[in-house]
Structures are given as C-alpha cells and as structure tokens.
C-alpha positions as CSV (number, residue, x, y, z in Angstrom):
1,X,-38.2,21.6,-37.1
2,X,-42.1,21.6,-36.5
3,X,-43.9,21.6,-33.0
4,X,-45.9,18.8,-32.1
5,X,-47.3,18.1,-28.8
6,X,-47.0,14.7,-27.0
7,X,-50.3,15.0,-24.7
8,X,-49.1,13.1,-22.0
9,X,-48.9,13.4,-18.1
10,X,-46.4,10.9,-17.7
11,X,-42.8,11.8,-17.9
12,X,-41.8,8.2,-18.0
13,X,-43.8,7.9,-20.9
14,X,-42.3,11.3,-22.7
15,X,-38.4,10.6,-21.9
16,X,-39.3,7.2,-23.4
17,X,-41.7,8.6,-27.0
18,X,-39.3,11.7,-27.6
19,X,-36.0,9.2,-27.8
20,X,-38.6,8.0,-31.1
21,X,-39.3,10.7,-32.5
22,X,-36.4,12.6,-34.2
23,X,-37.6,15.3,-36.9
24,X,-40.1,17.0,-35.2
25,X,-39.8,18.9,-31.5
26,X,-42.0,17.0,-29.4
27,X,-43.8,19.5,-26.7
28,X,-45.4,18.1,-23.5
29,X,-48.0,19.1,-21.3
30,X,-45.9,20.9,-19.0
31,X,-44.8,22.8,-22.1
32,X,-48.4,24.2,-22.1
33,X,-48.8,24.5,-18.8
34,X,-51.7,21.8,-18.8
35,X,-52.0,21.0,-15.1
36,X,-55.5,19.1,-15.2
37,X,-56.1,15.6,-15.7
38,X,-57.4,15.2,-19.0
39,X,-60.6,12.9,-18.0
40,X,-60.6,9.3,-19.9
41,X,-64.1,8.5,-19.9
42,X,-64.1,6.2,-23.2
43,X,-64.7,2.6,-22.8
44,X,-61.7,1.4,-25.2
45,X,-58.0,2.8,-25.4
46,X,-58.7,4.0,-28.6
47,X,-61.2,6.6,-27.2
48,X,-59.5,7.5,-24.7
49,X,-56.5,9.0,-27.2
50,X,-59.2,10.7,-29.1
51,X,-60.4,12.6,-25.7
52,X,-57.1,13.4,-24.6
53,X,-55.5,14.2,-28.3
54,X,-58.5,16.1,-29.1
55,X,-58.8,18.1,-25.7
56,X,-55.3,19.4,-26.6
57,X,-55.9,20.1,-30.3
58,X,-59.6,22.0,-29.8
59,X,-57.4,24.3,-27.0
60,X,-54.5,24.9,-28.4
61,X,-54.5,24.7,-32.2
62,X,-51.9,22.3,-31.9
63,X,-50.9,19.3,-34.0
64,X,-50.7,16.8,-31.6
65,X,-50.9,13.0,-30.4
66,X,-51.8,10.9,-27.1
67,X,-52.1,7.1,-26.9
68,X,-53.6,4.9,-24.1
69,X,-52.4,1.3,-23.1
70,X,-53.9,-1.1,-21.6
71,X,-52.7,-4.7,-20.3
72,X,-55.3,-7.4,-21.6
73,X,-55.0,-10.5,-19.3
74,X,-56.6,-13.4,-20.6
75,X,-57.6,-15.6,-17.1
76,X,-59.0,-12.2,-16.2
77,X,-61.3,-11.8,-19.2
78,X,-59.1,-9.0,-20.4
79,X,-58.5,-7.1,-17.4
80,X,-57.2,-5.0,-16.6
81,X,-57.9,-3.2,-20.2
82,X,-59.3,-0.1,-20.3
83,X,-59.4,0.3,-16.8
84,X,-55.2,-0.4,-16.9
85,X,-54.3,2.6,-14.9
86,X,-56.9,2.9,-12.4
87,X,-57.3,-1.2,-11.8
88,X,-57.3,-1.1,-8.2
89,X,-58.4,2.3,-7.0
90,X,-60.1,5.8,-8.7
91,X,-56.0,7.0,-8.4
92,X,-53.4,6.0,-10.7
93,X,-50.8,3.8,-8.6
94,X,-48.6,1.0,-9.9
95,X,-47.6,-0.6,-6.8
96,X,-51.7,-1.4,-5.8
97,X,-52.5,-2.1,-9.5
98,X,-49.5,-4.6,-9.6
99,X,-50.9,-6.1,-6.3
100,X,-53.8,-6.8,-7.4
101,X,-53.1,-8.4,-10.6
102,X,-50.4,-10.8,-8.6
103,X,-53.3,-11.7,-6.1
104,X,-56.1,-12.0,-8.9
105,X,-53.8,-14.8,-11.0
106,X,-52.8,-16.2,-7.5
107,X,-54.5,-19.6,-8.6
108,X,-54.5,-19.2,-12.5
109,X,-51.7,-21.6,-14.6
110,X,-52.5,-19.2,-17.9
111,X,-50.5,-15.7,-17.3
112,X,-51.3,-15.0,-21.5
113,X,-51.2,-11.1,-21.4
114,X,-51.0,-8.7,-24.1
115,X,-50.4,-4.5,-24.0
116,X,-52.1,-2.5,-26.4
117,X,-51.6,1.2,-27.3
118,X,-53.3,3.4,-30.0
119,X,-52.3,6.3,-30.6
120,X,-54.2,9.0,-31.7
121,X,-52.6,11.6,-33.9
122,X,-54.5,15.3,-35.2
123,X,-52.8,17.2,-38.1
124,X,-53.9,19.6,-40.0
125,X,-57.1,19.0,-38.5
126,X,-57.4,15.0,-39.9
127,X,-57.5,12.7,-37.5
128,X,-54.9,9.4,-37.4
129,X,-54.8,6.1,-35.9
130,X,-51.8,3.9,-34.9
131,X,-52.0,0.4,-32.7
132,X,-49.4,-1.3,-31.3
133,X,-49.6,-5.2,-29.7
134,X,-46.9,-7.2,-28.1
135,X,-47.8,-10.5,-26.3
136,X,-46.3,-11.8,-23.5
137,X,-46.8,-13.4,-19.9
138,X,-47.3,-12.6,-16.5
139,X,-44.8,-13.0,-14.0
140,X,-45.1,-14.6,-10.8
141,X,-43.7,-11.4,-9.1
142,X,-41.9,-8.3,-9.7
143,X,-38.6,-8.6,-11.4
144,X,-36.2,-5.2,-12.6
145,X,-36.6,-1.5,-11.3
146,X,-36.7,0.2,-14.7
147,X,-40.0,1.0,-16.7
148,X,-43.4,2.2,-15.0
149,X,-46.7,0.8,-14.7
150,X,-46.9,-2.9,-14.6
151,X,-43.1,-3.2,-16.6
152,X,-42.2,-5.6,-13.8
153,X,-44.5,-8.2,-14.3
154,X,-45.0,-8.2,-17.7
155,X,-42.5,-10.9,-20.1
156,X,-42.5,-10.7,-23.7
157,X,-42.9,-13.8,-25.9
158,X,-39.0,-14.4,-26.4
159,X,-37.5,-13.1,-24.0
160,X,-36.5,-14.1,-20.1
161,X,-36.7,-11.1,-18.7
162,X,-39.6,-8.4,-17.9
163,X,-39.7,-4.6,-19.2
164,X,-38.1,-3.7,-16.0
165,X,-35.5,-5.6,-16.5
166,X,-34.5,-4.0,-19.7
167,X,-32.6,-0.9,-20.7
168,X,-34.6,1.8,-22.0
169,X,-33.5,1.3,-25.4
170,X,-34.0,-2.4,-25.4
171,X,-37.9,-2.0,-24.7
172,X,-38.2,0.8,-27.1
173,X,-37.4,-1.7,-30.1
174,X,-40.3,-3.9,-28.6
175,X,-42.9,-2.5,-26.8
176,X,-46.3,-1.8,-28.0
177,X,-46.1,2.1,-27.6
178,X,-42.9,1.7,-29.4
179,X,-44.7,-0.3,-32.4
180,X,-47.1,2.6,-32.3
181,X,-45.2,5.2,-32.7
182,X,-42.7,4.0,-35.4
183,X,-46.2,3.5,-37.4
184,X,-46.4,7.8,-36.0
185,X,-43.2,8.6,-37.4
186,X,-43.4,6.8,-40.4
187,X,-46.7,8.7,-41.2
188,X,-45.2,11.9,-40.1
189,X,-42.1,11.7,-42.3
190,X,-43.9,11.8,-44.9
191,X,-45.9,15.0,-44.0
C-alpha cells in the first residue's frame, strides 16, 4: 500500500477523507510532525490547496493532497468564500463564524448557499486538480451536533435536515469534499 499524505490540520476533516480513501495509507500532518499553520494567503480555494499541498510536497518529497472549502452565500455576495474559516476573526472558530453568518442573513428571504472544495493533489511531481459543489440553504439556526465548521447551518437541496444532522457516512455520499475526493480516488486508482 503506498504513502500519501492528507495535508490537513483538521482531524475532523481526516477521520472524515481517510473513510474515502481505501488503497492507499493516508498520512496526516501529525504523521510528520507538521505543527505550524501552513499560511493560506491565495485569494481563491483553489490557491490555497496549491500553497498548502505544495508546502508539504517541496519539504517532504511526499505525494500528497490538501483541499480548501469555502461556503459561497449568495445575499452576501459570496461570502464567506475564501475567507470561510477566518469569517469573523484572524482565528479559526466555528461558533463566531456561524454567528456572524446567522446575524448577517438576519433580514435576507434568499439563504442560496453553496460549499466548494478543490483539492489539490502532487504526484510524481504533476500537479492535479479536483472540485467539488453541492448547493443548498441556509438555516435559520443551528440544527445537529455532528460535522464541523458551519455543518449546522448548512441544508442540502433535497434534504430536511443540515450536515449536522447527519451521520458521518450520510454526508460523505454528498458533500462537496466528498465529490472531490471520489474524483481523487478515481484518479489515483488508476496510478
């Protein structure tokens, strides 16, 4: 089975990629003993994945991947975006950047939202992109416990109840990182 790192900070985000990804032995930054943040400093996800796929390649020699996400909120002209993770202050925190998204569509009758991730992926020193889209709405408030980041507000188009309100294995056959990295595997099946 062949090594390939995951560069992510997020356990959440591992536990939830390395139930994906079967054939291959999925490494994380703990694994490496990366204890920075790897700065995203790119003004689309897509950049960001480079930065933080490439940081990990150019050190380590690794094949590796990373994605960035972002929620895209249309009364907010696409905010949160980019900007998805540090919304509400220069430190990554859920609870304020769910806060403020609540109080910013306080007036607003369109909750249209969609999450975005792209990942990137660098083997055998090419470079690989995969998106992933689903649309959805935004709740009114939070609903379900399960998930990180803004799981309990979001609803996907067909369905009643938020990301946090479904099992683990339920979101993975929707999400967008999920979209994105069945487009990964597929790719990397056939390496």
């Amino acid at each position: 089975m062949r090594d390939i790192c995951f560069v992510t900070g997020n356990q959440n985000k591992f536990v939830e990629v390395k139930k994906l990804i079967k054939n291959f032995n999925l490494i994380s930054n703990s694994d490496l003993n990366i204890e920075e943040e790897i700065p995203e400093t790119e003004n689309t996800i897509k950049g960001n994945s480079f930065l933080k796929s490439n940081y990990v390649h150019k050190k380590f020699g690794l094949s590796c991947f990373a994605d960035d996400s972002g929620l895209f909120i249309k009364a907010l002209n696409g905010d949160p975006g980019v900007k998805s993770a540090r919304y509400a202050s220069d430190k990554s925190d859920s609870d304020l950047n769910i806060d403020l998204v609540l109080k910013n569509l306080e007036r607003e009758t369109n909750r249209d939202a969609f999450f975005e991730t792209y990942i990137c992926l660098i083997i055998n020193d090419e470079i690989h992109y995969f998106k992933g889209t689903i649309h959805g709405k935004i709740s009114k408030e939070r609903l379900g416990s399960a998930g990180f980041g803004y799981d309990p507000i979001f609803i996907p188009d067909g369905y009643k109840k938020s990301f946090a309100q479904m099992t683990l294995d339920e979101k993975n056959k929707i999400s967008h990182r999920a979209i994105a990295i069945k487009k990964l595997v597929k790719f990397l099946n056939k390496k």
